[in-house]
C-alpha positions as CSV (number, residue, x, y, z in Angstrom):
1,X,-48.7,7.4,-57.7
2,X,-47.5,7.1,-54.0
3,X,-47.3,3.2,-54.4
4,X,-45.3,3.3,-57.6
5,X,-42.9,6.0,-55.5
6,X,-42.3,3.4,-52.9
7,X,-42.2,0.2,-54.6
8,X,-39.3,2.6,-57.2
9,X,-37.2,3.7,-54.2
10,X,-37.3,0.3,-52.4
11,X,-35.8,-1.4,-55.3
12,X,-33.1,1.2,-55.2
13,X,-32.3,0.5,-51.5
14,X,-31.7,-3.1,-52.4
15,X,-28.9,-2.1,-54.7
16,X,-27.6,0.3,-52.4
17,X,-27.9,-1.7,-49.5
18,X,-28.4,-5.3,-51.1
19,X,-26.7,-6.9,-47.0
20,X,-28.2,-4.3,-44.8
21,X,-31.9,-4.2,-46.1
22,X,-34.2,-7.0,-44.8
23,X,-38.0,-6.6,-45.7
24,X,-40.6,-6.6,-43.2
25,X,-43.8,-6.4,-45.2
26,X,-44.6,-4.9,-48.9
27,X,-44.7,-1.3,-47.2
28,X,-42.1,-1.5,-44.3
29,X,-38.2,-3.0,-43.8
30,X,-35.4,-2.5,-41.8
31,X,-31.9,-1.2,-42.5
32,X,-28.7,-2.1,-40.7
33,X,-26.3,1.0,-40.1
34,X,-22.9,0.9,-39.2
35,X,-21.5,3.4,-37.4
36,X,-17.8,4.9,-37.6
37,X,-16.1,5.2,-33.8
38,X,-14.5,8.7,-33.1
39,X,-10.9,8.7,-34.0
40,X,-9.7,10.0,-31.2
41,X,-12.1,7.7,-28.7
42,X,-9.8,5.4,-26.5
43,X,-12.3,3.2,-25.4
44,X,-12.0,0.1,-27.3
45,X,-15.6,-1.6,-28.2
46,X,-17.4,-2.9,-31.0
47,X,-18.4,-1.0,-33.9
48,X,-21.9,0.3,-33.2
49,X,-25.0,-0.5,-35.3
50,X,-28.5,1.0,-35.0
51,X,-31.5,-0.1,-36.8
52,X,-33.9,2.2,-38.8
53,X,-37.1,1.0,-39.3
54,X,-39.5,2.3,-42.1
55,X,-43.0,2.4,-42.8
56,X,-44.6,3.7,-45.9
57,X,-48.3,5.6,-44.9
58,X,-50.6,5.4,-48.3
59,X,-49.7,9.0,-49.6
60,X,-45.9,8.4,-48.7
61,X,-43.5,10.7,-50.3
62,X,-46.3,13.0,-49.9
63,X,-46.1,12.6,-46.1
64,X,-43.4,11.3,-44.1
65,X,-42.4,7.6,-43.5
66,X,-42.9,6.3,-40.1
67,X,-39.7,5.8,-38.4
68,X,-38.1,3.7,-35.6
69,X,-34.7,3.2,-34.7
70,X,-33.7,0.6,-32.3
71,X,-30.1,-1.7,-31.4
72,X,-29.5,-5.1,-33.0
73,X,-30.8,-8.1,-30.7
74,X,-28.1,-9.1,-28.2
75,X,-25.8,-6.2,-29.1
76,X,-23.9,-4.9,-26.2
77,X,-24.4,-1.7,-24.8
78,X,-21.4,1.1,-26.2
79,X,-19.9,2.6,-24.1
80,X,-20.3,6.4,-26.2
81,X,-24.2,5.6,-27.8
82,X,-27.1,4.2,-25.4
83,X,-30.4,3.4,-27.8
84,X,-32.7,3.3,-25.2
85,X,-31.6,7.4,-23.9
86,X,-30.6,8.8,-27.4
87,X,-33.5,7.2,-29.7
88,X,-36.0,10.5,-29.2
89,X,-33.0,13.0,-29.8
90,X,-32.0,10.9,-33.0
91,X,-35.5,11.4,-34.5
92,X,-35.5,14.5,-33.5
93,X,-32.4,15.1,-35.6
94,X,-34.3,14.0,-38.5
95,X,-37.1,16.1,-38.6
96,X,-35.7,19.1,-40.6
97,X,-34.2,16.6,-43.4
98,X,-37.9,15.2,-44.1
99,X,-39.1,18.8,-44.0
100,X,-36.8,19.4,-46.7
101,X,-37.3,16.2,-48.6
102,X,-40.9,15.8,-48.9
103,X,-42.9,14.5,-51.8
104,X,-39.6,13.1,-52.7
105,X,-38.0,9.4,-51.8
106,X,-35.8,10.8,-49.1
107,X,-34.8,7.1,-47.4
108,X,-31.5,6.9,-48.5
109,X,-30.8,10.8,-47.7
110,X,-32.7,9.8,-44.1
111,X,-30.6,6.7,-43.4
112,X,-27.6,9.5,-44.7
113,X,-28.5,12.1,-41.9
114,X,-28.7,9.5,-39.2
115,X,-25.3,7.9,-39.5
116,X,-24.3,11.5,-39.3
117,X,-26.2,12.7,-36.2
118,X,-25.0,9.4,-34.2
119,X,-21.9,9.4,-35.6
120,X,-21.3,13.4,-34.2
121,X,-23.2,12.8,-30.6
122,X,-20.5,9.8,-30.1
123,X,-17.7,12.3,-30.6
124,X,-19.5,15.0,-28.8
125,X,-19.0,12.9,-25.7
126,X,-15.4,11.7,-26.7
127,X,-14.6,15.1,-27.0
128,X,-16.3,15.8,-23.4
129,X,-14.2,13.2,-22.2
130,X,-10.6,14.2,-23.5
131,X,-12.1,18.1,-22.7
132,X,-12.6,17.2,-18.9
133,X,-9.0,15.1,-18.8
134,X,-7.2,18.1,-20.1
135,X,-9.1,20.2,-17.5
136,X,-8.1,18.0,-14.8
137,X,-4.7,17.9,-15.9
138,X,-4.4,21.8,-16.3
139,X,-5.7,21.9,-12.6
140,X,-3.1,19.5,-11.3
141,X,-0.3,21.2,-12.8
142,X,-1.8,24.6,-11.5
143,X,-1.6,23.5,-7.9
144,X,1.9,21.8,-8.2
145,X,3.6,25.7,-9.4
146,X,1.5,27.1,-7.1
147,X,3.7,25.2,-4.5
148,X,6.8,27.1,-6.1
149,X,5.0,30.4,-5.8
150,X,4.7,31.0,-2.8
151,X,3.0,34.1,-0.9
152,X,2.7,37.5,-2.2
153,X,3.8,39.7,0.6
154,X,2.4,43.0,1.9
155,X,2.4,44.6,5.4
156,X,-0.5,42.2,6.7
157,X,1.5,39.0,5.7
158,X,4.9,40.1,6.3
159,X,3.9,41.2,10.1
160,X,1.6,38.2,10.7
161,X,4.9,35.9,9.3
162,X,7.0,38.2,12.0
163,X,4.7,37.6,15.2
164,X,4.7,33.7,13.9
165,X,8.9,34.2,13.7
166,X,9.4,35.6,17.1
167,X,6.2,33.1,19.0
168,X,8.6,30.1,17.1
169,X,11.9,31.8,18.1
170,X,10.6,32.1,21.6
171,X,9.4,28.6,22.3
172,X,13.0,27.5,21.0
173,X,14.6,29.3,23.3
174,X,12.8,28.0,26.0
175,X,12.7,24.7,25.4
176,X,16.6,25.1,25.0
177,X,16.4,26.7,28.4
178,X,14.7,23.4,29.8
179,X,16.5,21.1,28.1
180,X,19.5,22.7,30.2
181,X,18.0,23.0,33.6
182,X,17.4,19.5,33.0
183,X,21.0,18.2,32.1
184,X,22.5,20.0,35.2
185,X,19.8,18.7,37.5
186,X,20.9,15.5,36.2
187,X,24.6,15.6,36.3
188,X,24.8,17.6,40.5
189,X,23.0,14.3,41.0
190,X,25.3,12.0,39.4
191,X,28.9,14.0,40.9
192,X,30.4,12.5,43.6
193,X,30.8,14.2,47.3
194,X,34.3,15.6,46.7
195,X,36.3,13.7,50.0
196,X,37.2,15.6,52.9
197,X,40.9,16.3,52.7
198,X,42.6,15.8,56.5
199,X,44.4,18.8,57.5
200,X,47.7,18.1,58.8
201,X,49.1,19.5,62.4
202,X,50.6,22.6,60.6
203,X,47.3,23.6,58.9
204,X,45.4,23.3,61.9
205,X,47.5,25.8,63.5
206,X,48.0,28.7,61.1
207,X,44.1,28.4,60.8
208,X,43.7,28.4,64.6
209,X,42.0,25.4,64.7
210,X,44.3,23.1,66.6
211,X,44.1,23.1,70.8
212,X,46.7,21.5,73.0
213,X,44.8,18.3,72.5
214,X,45.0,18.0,69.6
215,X,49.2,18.4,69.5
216,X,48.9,15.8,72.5
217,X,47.7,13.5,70.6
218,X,50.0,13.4,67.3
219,X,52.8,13.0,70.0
220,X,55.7,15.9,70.5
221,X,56.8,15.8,67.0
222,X,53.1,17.5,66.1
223,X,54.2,20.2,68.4
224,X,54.5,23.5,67.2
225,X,58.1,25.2,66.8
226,X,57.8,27.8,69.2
227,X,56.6,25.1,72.5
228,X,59.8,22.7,71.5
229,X,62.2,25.8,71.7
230,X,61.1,26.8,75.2
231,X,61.1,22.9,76.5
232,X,64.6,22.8,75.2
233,X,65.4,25.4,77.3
């Protein structure tokens, strides 16, 4: 009965698959799965195919087909579904559908569940991938308000803010202070020595600086009033 099972359900395949169904043996073929990208996936590549290899055991649909699942030859890796990491957690996937399916032909429903379980682990990690984007993005825009924020103020930041007011305030006004000092420095030694204004024979006497001498030599006009009054005399 088990061989009459399996030669009946591979002859169903074939209609059902007639270009994705190639036959390996009497008891074991291969079938060609494509796979439908996420939607929202942004990463442009090649529509991803696995493999799924069956194997009928003697007793098959009493017990379960032996499975394998493997890439097309010279396929290039994609980018959201790696073969070689994700082949044990695909098989894995299928064990409760052969649970449920046995001593029935269950290929088609098996072939079914696995399109499924690589078709939702690709947009599991699309999703990771716009998920961690939007978290990125939410971060970015949290530290550009916090710039308009600003500080909440209590007594500890408002009298640390005043002691950084009045160190700032200080240190203007002594540089301010320097700054000066250093302008006047510079412009006593740029003035000229003011010139030493001759005091004329008149001066000289009402300040008591001028001695006979001195009148002797600027001639009798230089005299003083009160000597030319008595001479006239």
């Amino acid at each position: 009965m088990g061989r009459e099972d399996q030669i009946e359900e591979r002859e169903v395949l074939d209609s059902i698959f007639p270009e994705e169904i190639t036959d390996l043996s009497d008891t074991s073929y291969r079938i060609s799965i494509a796979l439908d990208a996420p939607e929202n996936d942004v990463e442009e590549a090649e529509q991803p195919v696995l493999i799924l290899q069956v194997s009928y055991p003697e007793n098959y649909p009493d017990v379960a087909p032996e499975l394998e699942i493997s890439a097309p030859a010279n396929a290039p890796k994609h980018p959201r579904l790696d073969i070689q990491e994700d082949r044990d957690r695909l098989l894995e996937a299928l064990q409760p559908t052969i649970e449920e399916n046995m001593g029935m032909a269950m290929v088609f429903t098996l072939v079914s569940a696995l399109k499924d379980s690589a078709e939702l682990l690709m947009s599991e990690r699309v999703n990771a991938i716009h998920a961690l984007k939007e978290m990125e993005a939410a971060k970015a825009e949290e530290e550009e308000n916090r710039k308009f924020q600003g500080t909440a103020v209590n007594r500890e930041t408002f009298l640390e803010w005043l002691e950084k007011f009045k160190a700032e305030m200080e240190e203007e006004e002594r540089r301010q202070r320097d700054e000066k000092e250093a302008e006047d420095k510079k412009a006593t030694r740029k003035a000229p020595a003011k010139e030493e204004k001759k005091l004329t024979g008149k001066q000289l006497w009402e300040r008591g600086l001028a001695g006979k001498a001195d009148f002797d030599e600027e001639g009798e006009d230089a005299l003083p009033l009160v000597e030319k009054m008595q001479i006239a005399a």
